[in-house]
N, C-alpha and C positions, 0 to 999 in steps of 0.2 A: 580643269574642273568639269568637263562636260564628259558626262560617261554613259555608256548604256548600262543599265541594273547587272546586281550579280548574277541576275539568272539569266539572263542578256547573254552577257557572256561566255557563263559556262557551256550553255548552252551551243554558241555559236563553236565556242572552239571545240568542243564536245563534237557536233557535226561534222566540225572541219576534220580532224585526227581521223575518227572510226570511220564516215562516210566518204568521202571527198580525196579526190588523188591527193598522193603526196606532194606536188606541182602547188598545192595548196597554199604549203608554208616556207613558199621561198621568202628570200630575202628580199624588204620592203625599201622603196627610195628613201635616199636619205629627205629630211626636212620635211619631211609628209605630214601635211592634218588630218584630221583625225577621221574622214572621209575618203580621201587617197590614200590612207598607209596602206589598204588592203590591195593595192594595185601590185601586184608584180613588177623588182627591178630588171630582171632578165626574162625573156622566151622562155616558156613552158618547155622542157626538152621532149614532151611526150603532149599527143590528144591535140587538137585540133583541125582545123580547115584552114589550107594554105589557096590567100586569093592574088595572087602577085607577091608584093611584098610586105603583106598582110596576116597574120595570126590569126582566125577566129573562132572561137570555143564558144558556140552554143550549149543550153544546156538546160535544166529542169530541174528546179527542189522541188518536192514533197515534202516538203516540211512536216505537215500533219493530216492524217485522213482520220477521224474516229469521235470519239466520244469523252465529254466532260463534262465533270458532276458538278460543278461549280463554276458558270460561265463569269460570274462578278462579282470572285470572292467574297461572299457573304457567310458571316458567324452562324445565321440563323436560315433556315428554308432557304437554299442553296437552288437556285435554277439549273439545271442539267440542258444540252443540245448534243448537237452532232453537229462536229467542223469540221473543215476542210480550209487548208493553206498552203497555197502553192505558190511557188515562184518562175515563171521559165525569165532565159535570163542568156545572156551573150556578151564574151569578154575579147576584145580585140587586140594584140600589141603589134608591132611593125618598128624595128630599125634600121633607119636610112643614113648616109653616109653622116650628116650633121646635126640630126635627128632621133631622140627615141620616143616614141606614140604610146600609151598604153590609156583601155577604155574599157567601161562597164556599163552597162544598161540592164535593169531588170525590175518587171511588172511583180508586185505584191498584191496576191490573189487571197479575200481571207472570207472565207462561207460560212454562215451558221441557219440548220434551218429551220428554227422557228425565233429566236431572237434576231431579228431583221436587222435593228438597228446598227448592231455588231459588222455586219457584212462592209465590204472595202475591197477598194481598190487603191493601191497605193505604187511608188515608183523608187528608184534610186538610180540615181546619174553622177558617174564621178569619170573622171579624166587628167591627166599630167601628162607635160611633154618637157624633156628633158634634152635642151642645144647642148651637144658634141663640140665643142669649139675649143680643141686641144687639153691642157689640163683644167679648164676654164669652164664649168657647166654652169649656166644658167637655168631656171626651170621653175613652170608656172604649173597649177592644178587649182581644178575647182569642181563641185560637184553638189548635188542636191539630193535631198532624201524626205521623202514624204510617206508616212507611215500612221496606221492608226493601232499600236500596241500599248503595252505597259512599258514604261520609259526607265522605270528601274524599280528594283525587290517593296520601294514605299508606297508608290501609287497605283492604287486596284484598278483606277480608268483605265480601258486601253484608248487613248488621246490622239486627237489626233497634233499629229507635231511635224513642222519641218522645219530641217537643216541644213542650210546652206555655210556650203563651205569656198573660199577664195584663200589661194596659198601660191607662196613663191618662195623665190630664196636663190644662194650662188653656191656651188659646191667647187674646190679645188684640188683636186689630185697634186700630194704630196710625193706619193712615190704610188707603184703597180698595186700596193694592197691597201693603201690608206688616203683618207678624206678629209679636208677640214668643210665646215661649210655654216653660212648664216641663213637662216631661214626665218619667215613670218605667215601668220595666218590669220585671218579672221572667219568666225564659226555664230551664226546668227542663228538662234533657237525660238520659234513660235510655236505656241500653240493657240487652238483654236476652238472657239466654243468646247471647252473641256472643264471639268467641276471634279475635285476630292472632297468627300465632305464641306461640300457645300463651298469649297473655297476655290475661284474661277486661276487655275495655270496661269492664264494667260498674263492676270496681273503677278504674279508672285514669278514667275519662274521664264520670263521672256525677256532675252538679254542679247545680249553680242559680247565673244569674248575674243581678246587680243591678244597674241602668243608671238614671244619674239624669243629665238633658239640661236643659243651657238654649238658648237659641238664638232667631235670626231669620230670618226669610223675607222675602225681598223680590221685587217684580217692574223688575225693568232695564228690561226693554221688553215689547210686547205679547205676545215668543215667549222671553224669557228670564227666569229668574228664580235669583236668589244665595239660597241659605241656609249663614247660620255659626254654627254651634252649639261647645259642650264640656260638658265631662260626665266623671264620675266611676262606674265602672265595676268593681264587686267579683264575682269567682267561689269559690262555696263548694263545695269537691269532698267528696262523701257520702262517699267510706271512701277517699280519700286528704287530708288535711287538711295534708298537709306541702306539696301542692299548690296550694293557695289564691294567689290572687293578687287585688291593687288596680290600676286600671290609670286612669291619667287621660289625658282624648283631646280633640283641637280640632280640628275640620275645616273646608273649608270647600265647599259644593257648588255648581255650575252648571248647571243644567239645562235645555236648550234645548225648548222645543216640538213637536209632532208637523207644526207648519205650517212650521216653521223651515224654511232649508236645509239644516242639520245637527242633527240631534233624538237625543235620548240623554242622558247629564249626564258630568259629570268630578266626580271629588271627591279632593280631598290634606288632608290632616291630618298631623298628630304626634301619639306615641302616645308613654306613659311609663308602661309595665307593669315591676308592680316586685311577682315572686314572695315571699311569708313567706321561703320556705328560704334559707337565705345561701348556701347551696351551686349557687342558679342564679342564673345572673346577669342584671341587668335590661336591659330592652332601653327605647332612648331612642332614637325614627327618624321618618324621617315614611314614612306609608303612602299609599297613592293606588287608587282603583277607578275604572272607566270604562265605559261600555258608549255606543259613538257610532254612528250610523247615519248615510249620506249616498247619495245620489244621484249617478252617476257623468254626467254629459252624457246624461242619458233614454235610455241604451242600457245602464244598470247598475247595481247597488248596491253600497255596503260595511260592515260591519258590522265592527267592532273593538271589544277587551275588553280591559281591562288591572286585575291585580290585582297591589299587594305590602302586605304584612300578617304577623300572625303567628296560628298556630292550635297547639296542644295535641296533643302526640305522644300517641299511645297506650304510650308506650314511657315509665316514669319517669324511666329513666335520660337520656332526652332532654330530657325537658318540656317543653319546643316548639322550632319550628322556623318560618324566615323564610321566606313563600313570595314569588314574584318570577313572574310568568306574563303571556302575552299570549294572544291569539286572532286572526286576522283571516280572511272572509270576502270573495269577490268573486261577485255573480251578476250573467253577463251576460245580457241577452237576446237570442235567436236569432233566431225566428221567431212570427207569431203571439201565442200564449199561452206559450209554451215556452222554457226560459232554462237556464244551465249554470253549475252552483256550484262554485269548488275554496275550499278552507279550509284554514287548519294554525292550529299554534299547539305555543308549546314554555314547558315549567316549570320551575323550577328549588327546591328546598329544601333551605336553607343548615340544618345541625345543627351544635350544638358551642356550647351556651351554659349546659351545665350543668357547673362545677368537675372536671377530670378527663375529659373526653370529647371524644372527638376530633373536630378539626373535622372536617366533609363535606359531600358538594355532590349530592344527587339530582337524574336528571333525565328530564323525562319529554319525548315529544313527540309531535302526533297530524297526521296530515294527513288530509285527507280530498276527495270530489269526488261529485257526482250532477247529475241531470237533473230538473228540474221542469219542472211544467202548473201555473200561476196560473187560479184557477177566478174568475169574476165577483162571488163574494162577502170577492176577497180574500184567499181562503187559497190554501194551494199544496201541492200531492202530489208527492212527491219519490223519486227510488230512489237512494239513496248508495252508496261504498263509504268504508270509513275503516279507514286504519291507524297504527295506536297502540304505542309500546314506554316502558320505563322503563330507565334503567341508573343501577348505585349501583355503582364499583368497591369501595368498602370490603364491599359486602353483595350477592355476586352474587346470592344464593338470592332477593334482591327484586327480579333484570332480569324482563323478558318482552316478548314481543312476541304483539301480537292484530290482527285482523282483522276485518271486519263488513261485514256486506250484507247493508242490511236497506231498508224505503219506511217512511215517514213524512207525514204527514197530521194536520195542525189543522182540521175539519170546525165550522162554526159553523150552526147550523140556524135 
């Protein structure tokens, strides 16, 4: 139930594909929360600093340098600034005979300069260590993230929120290519001094959710591999408890390799969240997430994202809402080093499933286009523009329309 917004993530995996080595989208530990999934299960085969028996890849997002017409999404008289948002950032792994290490650390640098307030420094700290102890793994993770963005496509704050993550679990090698394994996590969500119209996060949307996973991993072939898991899935909300909710979920995932011809994963499951209050009704669907990458005839790429799911209105009277989004990117190559990006991508958020509430249909949509330089170590500097709006006819005071031009930069040293 805890997700980053669909622009969150297109956005992330958008980065990841076009900018960011291929090393990117290896394949993830098993029983990972939702913090650690991004950790790497094997050594990067390419890029870093060897310090004994040690991996470490320093490194530098640019996220954003430029200019934005709309720094708090407003319908009306739109405040415009110049940002800046960087990251630099150092990723470690190391395995040792009974032992595998892997670690993240990385400073969230966010400028704006004349709305002050906006300005932040923010952090993210995640780590897993995985005992070798024959076909027998045992293996713990935990990590924290403190951030002050928009937490997903409903809320205009950029809030400040952290999450802390605590996860473990046993995994058991069946045979060379396959894994059974039990896993748990807990993921505790604050936020802080933070207001949506007028209504404070902190009471409405601060919780701790419990995640208990079974599941397998398997390898199909040398570039694919299935995992199906299920799992029982409880949210306890700090000062809203009429909120709480159980959710039992089965998924099943596909995940292709970075050597593949198509590298990225698909996952569909069924999801049966079923809120305490009788006054909100449950929801029984299947959900789907996707982020695929592909090679166009060696003159291009494309990058596609698909998410439907359900996430937690800040709004009680809502109590969540079904989201339905895609993404797609196209870069072709020009000349040279130099290539030409356009992207869109449209959302959609169905409300209307709490007793008494009308239904409605949000929706957002963003398109975007820029010019990159692929540098020889793989990354790419980029100068975009993107334009972005929302429209809700029942709640016009939530339309707007934005704009940005800004360069962007994944720098790996």
């Amino acid at each position: 139930m805890i997700r980053v917004g669909w622009w969150g993530r297109a956005a992330l995996m958008l980065v990841t594909m076009a900018c960011a080595p291929l090393d990117a989208l290896a394949q993830p530990n098993v029983g990972a929360g939702p913090l650690t999934s991004t950790l790497p299960e094997e050594e990067p085969p390419t890029g870093g600093i060897r310090i004994g028996r040690v991996l470490v890849a320093p490194g530098l997002v640019i996220r954003e340098i430029g200019w934005d017409s709309n720094v708090y999404d407003e319908p009306t008289d739109p405040k415009e600034d110049y940002v800046a948002a960087v990251v630099p950032d150092v990723s470690a792994f190391s395995r040792l005979r009974f032992m595998k290490l892997s670690g993240y650390a990385g400073v969230d640098l966010q400028y704006y300069k004349t709305y002050e307030p906006e300005r932040n420094i923010g952090h993210q700290v995640r780590g897993r260590a995985d005992f070798l102890l024959s076909r027998v793994r045992p293996f713990v993770g935990g990590g924290q993230t403190h951030l002050r963005t928009r937490p997903n496509g409903e809320i205009d704050t950029r809030a400040d929120r952290e999450l802390n993550e605590l996860s473990g679990g046993l995994a058991f090698e069946i045979s060379p290519t396959s894994d059974i394994y039990g896993a748990t996590y807990s993921l505790e969500t604050v936020y802080e001094d933070s207001f949506e119209d007028g209504v404070e996060l902190a009471t409405t949307l601060n919780r701790t959710t419990y995640d208990y996973t079974f599941g397998l991993r398997t390898e199909l072939t040398p570039l694919t591999a299935l995992t199906l898991s299920g799992g029982y899935l409880e949210d306890v909300f700090d000062n809203s408890p009429q909120r709480n909710a159980e959710t039992f979920t089965g998924n099943a995932t596909l995940r292709f390799n970075t050597d593949a011809v198509i590298s990225g994963f698909i996952t569909v499951g069924y999801r049966d969240l079923q809120p305490v209050d009788p006054l909100i009704r449950d929801f029984r669907g299947f959900t789907y997430s996707a982020g695929i990458y592909y090679p166009f005839l060696e003159i291009g790429r494309l990058a596609f994202t698909a998410v439907r799911g359900t996430e937690y209105s800040f709004d009680t009277q809502e109590a969540y809402y079904l989201e339905n989004s895609f993404t797609i990117s196209y870069t072709h190559f020009l000349f040279d080093e130099i290539d030409a990006q356009v992207r869109g991508g449209n959302s959609f958020y169905n409300y209307g499933y709490t007793v008494g509430s009308v239904e409605r249909r949000d929706k957002y949509d963003v398109f975007g286009a820029g010019v990159g330089y692929n540098l020889p170590n793989r990354t790419r500097i980029s100068v975009n523009y993107e334009y972005s709006r929302r429209f809700s006819a029942e709640l016009p005071d939530r339309n707007y329309e934005r704009r940005r031009a800004y360069l962007a930069w994944s720098i790996a040293f």
